[in-house]
VOKEDO-563527 format. One record per residue: residue in one letter; x, y, z of N, C-alpha, C in turn. Coordinates in steps of 0.2 Angstrom, whole numbers, padded with zeros to 4 digits, always signed. Each point is the difference from the previous one (the first is absolute). Last residue first. Example, Ala and Ser with C-alpha at 12.3 -4.5 7.8 and 13.67 -1.06 7.14 Angstrom:
<sites>
S+0064-0011+0035+0004+0006+0001-0004+0005+0003
A+0002-0028+0000-0004+0006+0000+0004+0006+0000
</sites>
This chain:
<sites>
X+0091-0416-1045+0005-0002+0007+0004-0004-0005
X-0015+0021-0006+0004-0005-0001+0005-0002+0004
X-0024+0016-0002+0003-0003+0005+0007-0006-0006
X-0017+0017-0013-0001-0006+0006+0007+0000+0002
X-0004+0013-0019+0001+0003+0006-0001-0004+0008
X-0008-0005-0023+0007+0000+0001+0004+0004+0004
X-0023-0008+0004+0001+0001-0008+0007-0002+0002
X-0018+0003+0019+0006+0007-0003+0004-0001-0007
X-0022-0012+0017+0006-0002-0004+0004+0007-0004
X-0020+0000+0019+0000-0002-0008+0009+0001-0001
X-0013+0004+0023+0003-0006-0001+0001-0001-0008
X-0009+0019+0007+0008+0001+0004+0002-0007-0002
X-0023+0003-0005+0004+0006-0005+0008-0003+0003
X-0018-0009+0013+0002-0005-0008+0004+0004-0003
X-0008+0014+0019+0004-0006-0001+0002-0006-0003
X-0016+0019-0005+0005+0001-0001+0007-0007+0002
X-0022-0006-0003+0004+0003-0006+0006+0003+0001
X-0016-0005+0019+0005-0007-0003+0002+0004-0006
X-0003+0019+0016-0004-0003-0002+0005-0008-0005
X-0002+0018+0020+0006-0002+0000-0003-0007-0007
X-0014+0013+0015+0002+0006-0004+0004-0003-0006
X-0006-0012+0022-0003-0001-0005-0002+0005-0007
X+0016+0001+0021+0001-0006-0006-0005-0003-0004
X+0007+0025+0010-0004-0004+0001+0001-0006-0005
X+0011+0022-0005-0001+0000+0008-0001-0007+0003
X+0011+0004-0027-0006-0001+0006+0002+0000+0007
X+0015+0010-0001-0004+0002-0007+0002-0008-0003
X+0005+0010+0028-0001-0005-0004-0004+0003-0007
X+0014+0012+0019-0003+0000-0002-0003-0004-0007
X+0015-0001+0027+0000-0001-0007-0009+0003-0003
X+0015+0001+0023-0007+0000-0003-0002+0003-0009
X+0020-0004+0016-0002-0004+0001-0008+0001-0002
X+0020+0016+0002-0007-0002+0002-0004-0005+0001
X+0024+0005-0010-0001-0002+0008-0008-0001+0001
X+0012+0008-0019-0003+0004+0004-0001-0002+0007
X+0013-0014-0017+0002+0008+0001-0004+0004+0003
X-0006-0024+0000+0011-0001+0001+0001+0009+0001
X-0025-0008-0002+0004-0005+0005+0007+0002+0000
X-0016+0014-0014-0002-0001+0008+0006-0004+0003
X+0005+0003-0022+0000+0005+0003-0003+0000+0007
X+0001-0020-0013+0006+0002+0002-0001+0005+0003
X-0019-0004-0007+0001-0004+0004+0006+0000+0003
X-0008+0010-0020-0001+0005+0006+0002-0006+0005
X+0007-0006-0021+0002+0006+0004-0001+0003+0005
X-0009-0021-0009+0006-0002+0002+0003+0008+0004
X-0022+0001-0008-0001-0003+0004+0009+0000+0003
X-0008+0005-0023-0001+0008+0005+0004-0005+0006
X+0007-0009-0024-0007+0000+0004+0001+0007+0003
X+0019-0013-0014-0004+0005-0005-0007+0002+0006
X+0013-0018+0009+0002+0008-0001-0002+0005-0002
X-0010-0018+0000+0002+0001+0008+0003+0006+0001
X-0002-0018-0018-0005+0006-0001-0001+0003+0006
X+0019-0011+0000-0001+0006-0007-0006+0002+0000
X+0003-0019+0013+0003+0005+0001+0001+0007-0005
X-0012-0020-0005-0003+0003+0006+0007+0005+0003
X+0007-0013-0018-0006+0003-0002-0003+0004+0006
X+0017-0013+0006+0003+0005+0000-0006+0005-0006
X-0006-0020+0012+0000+0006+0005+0004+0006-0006
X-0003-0021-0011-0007+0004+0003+0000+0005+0003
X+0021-0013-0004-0003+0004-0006-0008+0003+0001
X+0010-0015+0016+0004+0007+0000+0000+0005-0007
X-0015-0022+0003+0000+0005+0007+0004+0006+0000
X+0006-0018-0014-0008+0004-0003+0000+0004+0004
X+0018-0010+0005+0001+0002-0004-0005+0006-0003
X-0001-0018+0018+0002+0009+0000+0001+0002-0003
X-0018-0016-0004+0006-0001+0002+0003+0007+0005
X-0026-0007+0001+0002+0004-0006+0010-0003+0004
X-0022-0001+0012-0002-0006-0008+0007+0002-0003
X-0005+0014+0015-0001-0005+0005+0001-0006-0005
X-0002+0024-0005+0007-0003-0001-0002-0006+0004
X-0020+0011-0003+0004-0001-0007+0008-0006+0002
X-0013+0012+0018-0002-0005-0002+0001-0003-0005
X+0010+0017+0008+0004-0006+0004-0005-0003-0005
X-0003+0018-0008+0007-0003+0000+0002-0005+0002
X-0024+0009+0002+0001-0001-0004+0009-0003-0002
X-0003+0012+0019-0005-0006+0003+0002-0004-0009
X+0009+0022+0001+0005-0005+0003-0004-0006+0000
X-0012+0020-0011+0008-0004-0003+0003-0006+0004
X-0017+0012+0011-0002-0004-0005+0006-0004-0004
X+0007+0015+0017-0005-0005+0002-0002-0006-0004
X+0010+0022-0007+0003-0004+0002-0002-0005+0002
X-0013+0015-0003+0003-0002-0008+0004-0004+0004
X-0007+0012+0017-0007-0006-0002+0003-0003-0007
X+0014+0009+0020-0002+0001-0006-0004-0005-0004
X+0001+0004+0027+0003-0004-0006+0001+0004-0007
X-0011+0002+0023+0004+0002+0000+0004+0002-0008
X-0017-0018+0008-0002+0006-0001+0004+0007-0002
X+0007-0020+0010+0000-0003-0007-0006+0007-0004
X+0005+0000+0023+0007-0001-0004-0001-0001-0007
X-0017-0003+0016+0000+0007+0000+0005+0003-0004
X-0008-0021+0001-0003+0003-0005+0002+0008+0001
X+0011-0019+0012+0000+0002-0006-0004+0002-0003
X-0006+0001+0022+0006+0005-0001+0003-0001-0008
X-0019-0011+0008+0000+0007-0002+0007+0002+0002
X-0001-0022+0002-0005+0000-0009+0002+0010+0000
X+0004-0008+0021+0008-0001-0004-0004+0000-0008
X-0016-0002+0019+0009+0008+0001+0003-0002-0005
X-0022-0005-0006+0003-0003+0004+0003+0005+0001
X-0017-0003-0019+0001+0004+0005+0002-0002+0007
X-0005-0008-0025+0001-0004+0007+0002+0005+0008
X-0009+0008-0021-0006-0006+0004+0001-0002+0004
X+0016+0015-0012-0003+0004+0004-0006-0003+0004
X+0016-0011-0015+0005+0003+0009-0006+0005+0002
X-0008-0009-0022+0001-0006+0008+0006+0001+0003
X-0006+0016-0017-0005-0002+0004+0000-0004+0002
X+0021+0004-0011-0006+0006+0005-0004-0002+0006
X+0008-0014-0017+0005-0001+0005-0003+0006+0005
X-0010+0001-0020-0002-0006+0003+0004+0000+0009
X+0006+0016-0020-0007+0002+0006-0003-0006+0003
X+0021-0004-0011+0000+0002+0006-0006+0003+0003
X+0000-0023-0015+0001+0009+0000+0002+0004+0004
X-0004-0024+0000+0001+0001-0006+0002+0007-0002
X+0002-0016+0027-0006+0006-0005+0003+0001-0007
X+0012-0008+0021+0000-0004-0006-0006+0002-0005
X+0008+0008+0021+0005+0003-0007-0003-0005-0006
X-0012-0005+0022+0000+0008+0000+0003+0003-0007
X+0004-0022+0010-0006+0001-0003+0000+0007-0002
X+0020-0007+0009-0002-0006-0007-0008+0003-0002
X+0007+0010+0018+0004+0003-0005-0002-0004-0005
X-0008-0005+0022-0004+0004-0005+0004+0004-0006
X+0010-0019+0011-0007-0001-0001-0005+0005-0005
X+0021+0007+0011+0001-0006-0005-0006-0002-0002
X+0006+0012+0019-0003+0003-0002-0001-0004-0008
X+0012-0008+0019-0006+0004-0001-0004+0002+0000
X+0023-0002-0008-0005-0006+0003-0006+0000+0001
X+0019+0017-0005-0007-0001-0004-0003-0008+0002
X+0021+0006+0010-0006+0005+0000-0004-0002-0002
X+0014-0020+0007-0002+0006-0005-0004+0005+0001
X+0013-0011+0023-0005-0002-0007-0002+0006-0005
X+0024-0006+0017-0007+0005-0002-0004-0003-0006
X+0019-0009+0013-0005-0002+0002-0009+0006-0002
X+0025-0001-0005-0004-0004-0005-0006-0002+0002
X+0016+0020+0003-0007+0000-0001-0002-0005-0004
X+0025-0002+0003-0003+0005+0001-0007-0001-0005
X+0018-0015+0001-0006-0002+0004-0005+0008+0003
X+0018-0016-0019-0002+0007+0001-0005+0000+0005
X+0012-0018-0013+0002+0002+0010-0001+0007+0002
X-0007-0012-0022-0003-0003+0005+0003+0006+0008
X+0006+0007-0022-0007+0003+0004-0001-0005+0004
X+0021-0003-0009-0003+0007+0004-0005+0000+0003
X+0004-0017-0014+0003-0002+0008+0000+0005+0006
X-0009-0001-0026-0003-0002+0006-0001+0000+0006
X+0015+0008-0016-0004+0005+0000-0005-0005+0006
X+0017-0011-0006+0003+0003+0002-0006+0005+0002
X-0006-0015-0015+0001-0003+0006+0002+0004+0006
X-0004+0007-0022-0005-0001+0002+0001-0001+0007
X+0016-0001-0014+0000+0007+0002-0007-0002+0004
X+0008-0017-0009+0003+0002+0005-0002+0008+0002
X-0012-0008-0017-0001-0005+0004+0002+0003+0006
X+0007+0007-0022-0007+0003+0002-0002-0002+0009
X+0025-0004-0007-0006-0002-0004-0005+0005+0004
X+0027+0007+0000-0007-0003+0005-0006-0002-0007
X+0028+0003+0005-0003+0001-0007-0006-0005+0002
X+0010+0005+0019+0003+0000-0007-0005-0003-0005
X-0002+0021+0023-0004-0010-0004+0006+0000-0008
X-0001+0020+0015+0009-0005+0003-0005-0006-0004
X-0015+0017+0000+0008+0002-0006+0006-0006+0003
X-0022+0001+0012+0000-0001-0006+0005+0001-0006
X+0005+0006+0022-0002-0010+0002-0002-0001-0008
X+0001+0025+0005+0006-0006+0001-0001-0005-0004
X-0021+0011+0007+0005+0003-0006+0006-0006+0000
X-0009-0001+0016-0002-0004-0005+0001+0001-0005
X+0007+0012+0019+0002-0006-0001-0002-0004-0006
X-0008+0023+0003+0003-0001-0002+0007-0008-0001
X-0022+0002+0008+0000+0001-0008+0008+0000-0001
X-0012+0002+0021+0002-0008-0001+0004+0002-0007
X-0010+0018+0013+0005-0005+0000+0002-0004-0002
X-0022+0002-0001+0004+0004-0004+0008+0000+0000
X-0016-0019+0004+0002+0004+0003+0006+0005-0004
X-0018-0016-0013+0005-0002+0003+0002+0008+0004
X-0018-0015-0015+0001+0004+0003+0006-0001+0007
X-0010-0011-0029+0004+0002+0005-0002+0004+0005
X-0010+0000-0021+0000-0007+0001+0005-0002+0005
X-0020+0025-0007+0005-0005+0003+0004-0008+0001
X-0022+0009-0004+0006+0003-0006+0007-0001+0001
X-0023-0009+0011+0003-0003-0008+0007+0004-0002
X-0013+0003+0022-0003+0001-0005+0003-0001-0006
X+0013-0004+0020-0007-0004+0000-0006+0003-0006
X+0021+0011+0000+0000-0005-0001-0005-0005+0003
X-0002+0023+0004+0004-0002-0006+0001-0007-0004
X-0006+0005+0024-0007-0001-0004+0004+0000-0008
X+0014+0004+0019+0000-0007-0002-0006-0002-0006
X+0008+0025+0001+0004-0005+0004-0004-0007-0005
X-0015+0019-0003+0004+0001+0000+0004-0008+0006
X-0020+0013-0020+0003-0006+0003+0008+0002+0004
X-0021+0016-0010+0004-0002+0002+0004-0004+0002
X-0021+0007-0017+0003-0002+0007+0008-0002+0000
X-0015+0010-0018+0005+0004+0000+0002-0005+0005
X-0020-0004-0011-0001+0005+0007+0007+0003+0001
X-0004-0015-0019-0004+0006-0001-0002+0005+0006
X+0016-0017-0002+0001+0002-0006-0005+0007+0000
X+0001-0019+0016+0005+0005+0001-0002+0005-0006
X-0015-0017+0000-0003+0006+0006+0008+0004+0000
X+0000-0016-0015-0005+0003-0004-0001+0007+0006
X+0015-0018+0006+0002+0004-0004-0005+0005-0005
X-0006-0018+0015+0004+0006+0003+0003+0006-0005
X-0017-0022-0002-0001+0011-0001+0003+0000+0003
X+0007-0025+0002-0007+0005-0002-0001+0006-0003
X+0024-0006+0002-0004-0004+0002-0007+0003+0001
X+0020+0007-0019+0000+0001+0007-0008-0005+0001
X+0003+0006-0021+0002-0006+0000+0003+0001+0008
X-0006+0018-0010-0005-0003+0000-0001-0005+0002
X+0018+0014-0002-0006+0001+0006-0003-0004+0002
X+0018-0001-0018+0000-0003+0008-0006+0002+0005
X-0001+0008-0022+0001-0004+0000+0004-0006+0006
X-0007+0026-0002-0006-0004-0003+0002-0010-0002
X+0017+0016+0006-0004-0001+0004-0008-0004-0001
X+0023+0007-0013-0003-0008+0002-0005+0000+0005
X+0008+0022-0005+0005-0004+0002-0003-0007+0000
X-0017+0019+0008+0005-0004-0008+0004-0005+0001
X-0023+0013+0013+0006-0006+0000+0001-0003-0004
X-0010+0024-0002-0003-0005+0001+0005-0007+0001
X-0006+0030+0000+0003-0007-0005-0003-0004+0002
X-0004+0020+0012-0001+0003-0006+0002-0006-0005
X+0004+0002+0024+0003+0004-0004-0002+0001-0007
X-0008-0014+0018+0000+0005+0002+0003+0005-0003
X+0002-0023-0008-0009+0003-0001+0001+0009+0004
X+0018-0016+0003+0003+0003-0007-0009+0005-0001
X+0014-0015+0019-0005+0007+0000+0000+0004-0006
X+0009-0025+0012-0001+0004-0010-0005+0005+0002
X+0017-0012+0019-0006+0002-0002+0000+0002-0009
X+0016-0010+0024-0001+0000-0007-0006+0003+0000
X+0020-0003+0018-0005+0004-0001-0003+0002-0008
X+0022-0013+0019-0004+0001-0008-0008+0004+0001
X+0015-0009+0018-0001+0009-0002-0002+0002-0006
X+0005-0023+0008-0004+0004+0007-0002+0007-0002
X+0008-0014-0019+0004-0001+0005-0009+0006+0007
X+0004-0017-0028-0003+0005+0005+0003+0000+0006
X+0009-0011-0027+0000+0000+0009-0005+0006+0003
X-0001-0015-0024-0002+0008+0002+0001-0004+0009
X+0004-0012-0026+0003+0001+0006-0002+0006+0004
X-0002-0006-0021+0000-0007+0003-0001+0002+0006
X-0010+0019-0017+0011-0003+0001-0004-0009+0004
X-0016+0021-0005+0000-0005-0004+0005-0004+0001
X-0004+0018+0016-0003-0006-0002-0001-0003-0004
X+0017+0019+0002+0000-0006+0007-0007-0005-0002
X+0004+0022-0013+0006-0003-0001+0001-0005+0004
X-0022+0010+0003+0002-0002-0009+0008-0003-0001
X-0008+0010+0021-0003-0006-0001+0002-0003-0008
X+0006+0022+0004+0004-0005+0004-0001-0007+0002
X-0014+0018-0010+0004-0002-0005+0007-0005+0003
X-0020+0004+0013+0000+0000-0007+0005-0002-0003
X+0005+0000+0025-0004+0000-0003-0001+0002-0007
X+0012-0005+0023+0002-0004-0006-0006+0003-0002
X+0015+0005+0022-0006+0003-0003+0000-0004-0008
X+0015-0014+0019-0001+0008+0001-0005+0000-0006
X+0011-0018-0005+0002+0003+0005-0002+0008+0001
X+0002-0024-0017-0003+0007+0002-0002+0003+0006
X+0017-0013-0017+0000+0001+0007-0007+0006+0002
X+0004-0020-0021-0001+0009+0000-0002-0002+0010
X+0012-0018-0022-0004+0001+0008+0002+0008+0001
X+0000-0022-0022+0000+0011+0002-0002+0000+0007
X+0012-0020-0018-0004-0001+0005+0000+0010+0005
X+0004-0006-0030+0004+0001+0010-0005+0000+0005
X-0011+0004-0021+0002-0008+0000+0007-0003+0005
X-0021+0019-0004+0006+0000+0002+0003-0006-0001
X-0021+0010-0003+0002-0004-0006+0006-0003+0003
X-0013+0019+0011-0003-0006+0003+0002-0005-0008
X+0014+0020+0003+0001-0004+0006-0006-0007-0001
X-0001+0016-0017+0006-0004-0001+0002-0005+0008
X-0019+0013-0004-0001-0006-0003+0007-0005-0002
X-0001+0021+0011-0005-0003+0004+0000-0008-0005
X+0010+0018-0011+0003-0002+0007-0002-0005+0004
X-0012+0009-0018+0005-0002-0003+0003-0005+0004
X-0014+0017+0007+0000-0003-0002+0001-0009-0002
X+0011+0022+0005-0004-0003+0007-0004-0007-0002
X+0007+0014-0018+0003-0001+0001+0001-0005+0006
X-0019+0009-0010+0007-0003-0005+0006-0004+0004
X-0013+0017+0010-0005-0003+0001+0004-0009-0005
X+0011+0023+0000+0000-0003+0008-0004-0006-0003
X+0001+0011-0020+0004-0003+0002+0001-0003+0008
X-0018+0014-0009+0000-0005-0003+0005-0006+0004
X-0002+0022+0009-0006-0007+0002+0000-0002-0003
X+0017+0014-0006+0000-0004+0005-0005-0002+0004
X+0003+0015-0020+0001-0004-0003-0001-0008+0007
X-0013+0024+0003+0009-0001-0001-0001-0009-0002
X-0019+0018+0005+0001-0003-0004+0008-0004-0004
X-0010+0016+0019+0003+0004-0007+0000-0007-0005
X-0005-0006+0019-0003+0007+0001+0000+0001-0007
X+0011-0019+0008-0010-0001-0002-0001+0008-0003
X+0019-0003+0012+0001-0002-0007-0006+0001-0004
X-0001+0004+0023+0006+0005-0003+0000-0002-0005
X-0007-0016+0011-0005+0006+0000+0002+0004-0004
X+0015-0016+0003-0005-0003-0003-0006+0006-0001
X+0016+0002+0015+0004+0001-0007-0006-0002-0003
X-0004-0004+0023-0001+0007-0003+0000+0000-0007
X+0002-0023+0007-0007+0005-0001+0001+0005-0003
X+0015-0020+0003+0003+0008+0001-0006+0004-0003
X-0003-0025+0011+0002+0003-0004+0002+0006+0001
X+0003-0016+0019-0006+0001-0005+0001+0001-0006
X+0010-0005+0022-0006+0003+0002-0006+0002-0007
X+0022-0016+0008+0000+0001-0007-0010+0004+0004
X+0013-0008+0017+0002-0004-0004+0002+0004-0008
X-0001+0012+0024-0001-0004-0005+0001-0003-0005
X+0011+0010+0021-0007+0000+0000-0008-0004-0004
X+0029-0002+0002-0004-0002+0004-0009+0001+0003
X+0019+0007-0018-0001+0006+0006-0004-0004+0007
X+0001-0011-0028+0006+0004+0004-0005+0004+0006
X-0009-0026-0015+0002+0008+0002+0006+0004+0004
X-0002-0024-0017-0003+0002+0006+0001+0009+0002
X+0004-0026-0017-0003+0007+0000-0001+0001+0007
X+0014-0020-0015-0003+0001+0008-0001+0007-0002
X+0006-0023-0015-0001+0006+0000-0003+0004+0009
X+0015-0023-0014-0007+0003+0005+0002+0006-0001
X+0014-0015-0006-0003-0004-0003-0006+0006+0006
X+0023+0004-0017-0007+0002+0004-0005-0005+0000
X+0019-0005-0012+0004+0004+0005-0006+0002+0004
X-0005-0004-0023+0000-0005+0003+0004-0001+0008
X-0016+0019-0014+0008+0000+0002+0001-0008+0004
X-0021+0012-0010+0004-0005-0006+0007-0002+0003
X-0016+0016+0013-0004-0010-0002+0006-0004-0006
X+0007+0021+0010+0001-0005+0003-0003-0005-0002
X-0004+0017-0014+0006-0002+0000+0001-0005+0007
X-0019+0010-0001-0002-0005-0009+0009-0002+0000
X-0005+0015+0019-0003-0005+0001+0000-0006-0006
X+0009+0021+0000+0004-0003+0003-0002-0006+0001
X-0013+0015-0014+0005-0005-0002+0005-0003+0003
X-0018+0015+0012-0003-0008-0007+0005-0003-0003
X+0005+0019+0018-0002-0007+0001-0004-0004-0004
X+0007+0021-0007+0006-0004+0002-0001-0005+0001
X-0018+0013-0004+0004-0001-0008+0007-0004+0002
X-0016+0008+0021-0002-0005-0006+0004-0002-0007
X+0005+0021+0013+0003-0009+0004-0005-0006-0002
X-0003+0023-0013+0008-0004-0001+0000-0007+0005
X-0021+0010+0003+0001-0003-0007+0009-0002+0002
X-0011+0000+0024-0001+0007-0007+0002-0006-0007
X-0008-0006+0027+0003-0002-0006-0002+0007-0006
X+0003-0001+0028-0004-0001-0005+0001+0001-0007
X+0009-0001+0024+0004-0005-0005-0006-0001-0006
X-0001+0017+0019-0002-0007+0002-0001-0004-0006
X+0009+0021+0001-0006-0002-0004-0003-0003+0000
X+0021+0004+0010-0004+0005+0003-0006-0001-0005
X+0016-0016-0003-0002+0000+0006-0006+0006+0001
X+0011-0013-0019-0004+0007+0001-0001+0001+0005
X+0009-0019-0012+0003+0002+0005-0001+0007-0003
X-0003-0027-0004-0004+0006+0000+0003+0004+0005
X+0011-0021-0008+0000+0003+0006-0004+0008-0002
X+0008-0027-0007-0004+0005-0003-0002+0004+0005
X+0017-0021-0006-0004+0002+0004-0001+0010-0002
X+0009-0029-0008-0001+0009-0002-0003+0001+0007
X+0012-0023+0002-0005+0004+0000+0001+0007-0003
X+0016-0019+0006-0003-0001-0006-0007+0004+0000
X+0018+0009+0013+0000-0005-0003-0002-0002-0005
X-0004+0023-0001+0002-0003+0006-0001-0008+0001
X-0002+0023-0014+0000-0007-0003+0005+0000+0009
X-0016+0022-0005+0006-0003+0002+0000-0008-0001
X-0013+0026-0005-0001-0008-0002+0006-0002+0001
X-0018+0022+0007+0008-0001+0000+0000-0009+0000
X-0017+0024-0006+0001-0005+0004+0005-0004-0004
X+0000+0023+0004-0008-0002+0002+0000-0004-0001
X+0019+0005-0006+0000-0001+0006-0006+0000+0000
X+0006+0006-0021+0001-0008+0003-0003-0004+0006
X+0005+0026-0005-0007-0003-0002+0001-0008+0000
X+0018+0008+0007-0005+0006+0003-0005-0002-0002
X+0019-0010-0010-0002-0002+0004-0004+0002+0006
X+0002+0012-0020-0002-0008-0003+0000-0003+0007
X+0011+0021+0001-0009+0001-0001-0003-0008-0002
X+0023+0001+0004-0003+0001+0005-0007+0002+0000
X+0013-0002-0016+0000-0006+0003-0005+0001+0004
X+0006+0018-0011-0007-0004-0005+0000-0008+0006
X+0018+0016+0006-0007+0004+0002-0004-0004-0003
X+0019-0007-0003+0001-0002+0005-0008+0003+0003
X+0009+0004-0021-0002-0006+0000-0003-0001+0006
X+0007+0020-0002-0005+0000-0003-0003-0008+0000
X+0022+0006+0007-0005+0004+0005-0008-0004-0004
X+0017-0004-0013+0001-0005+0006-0005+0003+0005
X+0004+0014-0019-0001-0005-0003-0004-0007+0007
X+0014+0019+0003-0007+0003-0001-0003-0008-0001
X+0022+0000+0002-0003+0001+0005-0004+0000+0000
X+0008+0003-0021+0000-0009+0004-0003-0001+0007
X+0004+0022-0011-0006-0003-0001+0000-0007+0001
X+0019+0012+0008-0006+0000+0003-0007-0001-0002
X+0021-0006-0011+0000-0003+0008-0008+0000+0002
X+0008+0012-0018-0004-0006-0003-0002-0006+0007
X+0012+0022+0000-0007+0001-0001-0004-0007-0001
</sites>
């Protein structure tokens, strides 16, 4: 008998391993050379971040920065489609609903994360490869290092949904060149390939293919300085020669993005895509129409705040704007149009952004006490 409860015993261990290494697997940390490497691996979710694979990658990350055996860290995606496509929304919905402990903690958490990559003191390079957006921009642009390949496909279409770009958004955005990041932030645009990288977020572009050699190249560096990694990263993107003859999208349109986003309010921004009435003034008013008007506000006033502000400030700001996001109408119905009905035709509470009065949005940005943000 005692045989077979030893057997039991063995079964069971062997079943909790493999539940550990079942949920592990969403994503997976290898010490190779002298490099960690961080492999988001949801593939069928397009590698989008839920809490447990946040609760692993914070302290992997606080443990290679003290491992003197680690001199780099390397992030990137599984399935070849995306890098990091976001956050885990639904679950967030799902939580919101009933009031479940977890739009505190994701927000805490991601957070946290976001501030531990842009503190990082290992030199961080994030392969972004394929779909990178919110929450997947939060783990790649704060690091030293962001590669963009021919398939990257970045956006913050956080307004469409009822939020607003978190993750240190309101703190990279703003610091992008002219109103670029005032115009991504609040029209959702999509950048895609080398525009990635001619619009600031990117500090690399190299063939996707290419990745995994440079993978390599970076894990055979002994014990690399900042510098060498640099050098190495450089040598890719010089010999990359796919679509270098292409000029930035937004080039031409540059001009009137500086002018157009740089208005105090968005009924400002409004009314000068509606004077300037060009092809491109009204298609962003047709998109920015779409929007959620709370969200709107919130976001215009977040970059303009976080343009002065550390990441620090920036990531305790949002996480006050994310809570009052939750407790709102906007964040649900917009999930519900975009990810679960498919319709695409959300119902906005305010409808209109002059509905959408300064008190309230002064109300989302007040301080929480003891329930603030601790990085």
């Amino acid at each position: 008998r005692l045989r077979a409860l030893n057997r039991l015993q063995v079964i069971f261990q062997h079943l909790k391993m493999s539940k550990q290494t079942d949920s592990a697997a969403e994503v997976l940390f290898e010490k190779k050379g002298g490099a960690g490497v961080i492999t988001l691996n949801r593939p069928k979710a397009l590698n989008a971040l839920n809490l447990p694979m946040i609760q692993k990658i914070y302290p992997q990350i606080k443990t290679w920065e003290q491992d003197p055996e680690t001199f780099l860290i390397i992030i990137k995606g599984a399935g070849g489609k995306a890098f990091c496509a976001g956050g885990d929304i639904r679950a967030l919905t799902e939580a919101g609903k009933v009031g479940d402990k977890l739009i505190q903690d994701f927000f805490i958490g991601e957070y946290r994360l976001n501030n531990a990559v842009g503190t990082c003191k290992k030199p961080y390079v994030a392969l972004i490869d394929g779909i990178t957006m919110g929450g997947g921009v939060g783990v790649s642009v704060h690091g030293h290092f962001r590669v963009a390949t021919e398939k990257t496909v970045f956006a913050m279409p956080e307004t469409a949904i009822g939020l607003f770009p978190d993750v240190g958004g309101g703190y990279f955005l703003p610091r992008l060149s002219g109103k670029i990041g005032y115009y991504l932030a609040l029209t959702g645009c999509r950048l895609k390939g080398r525009d990635v990288l001619k619009a600031g977020i990117a500090t690399h572009f190299v063939e996707s293919e290419k990745l995994p050699a440079l993978e390599k190249d970076l894990i055979a560096l002994k014990s690399p300085s900042k510098e060498k990694i640099a050098d190495l990263l450089n040598s890719y993107h010089m010999k990359c020669t796919i679509d270098q003859e292409k000029e930035f999208s937004l080039d031409e349109h540059m001009e009137k993005i500086n002018s157009l986003f740089s208005a105090n309010s968005v009924e400002e921004i409004v009314k000068k895509l509606k004077q300037d009435g060009s092809p491109f003034a009204m298609k962003q008013l047709e998109t920015i129409n779409k929007m959620s008007p709370t969200s709107l506000k919130l976001t215009l006033r977040q970059l303009r705040e976080g343009a002065s502000m550390s990441l620090q400030e920036v990531l305790r700001m949002e996480y006050r704007l994310s809570q009052a996001c939750m407790k709102g109408h906007d964040f649900y119905e917009g999930v519900r149009a975009v990810l679960i009905d498919k319709d695409q035709s959300p119902k906005w509470k305010p409808a209109a952004l002059e509905e959408v009065s300064d008190e309230f949005v002064d109300s989302c940005f007040k301080p929480l006490g003891n329930d603030d943000l601790k990085l």
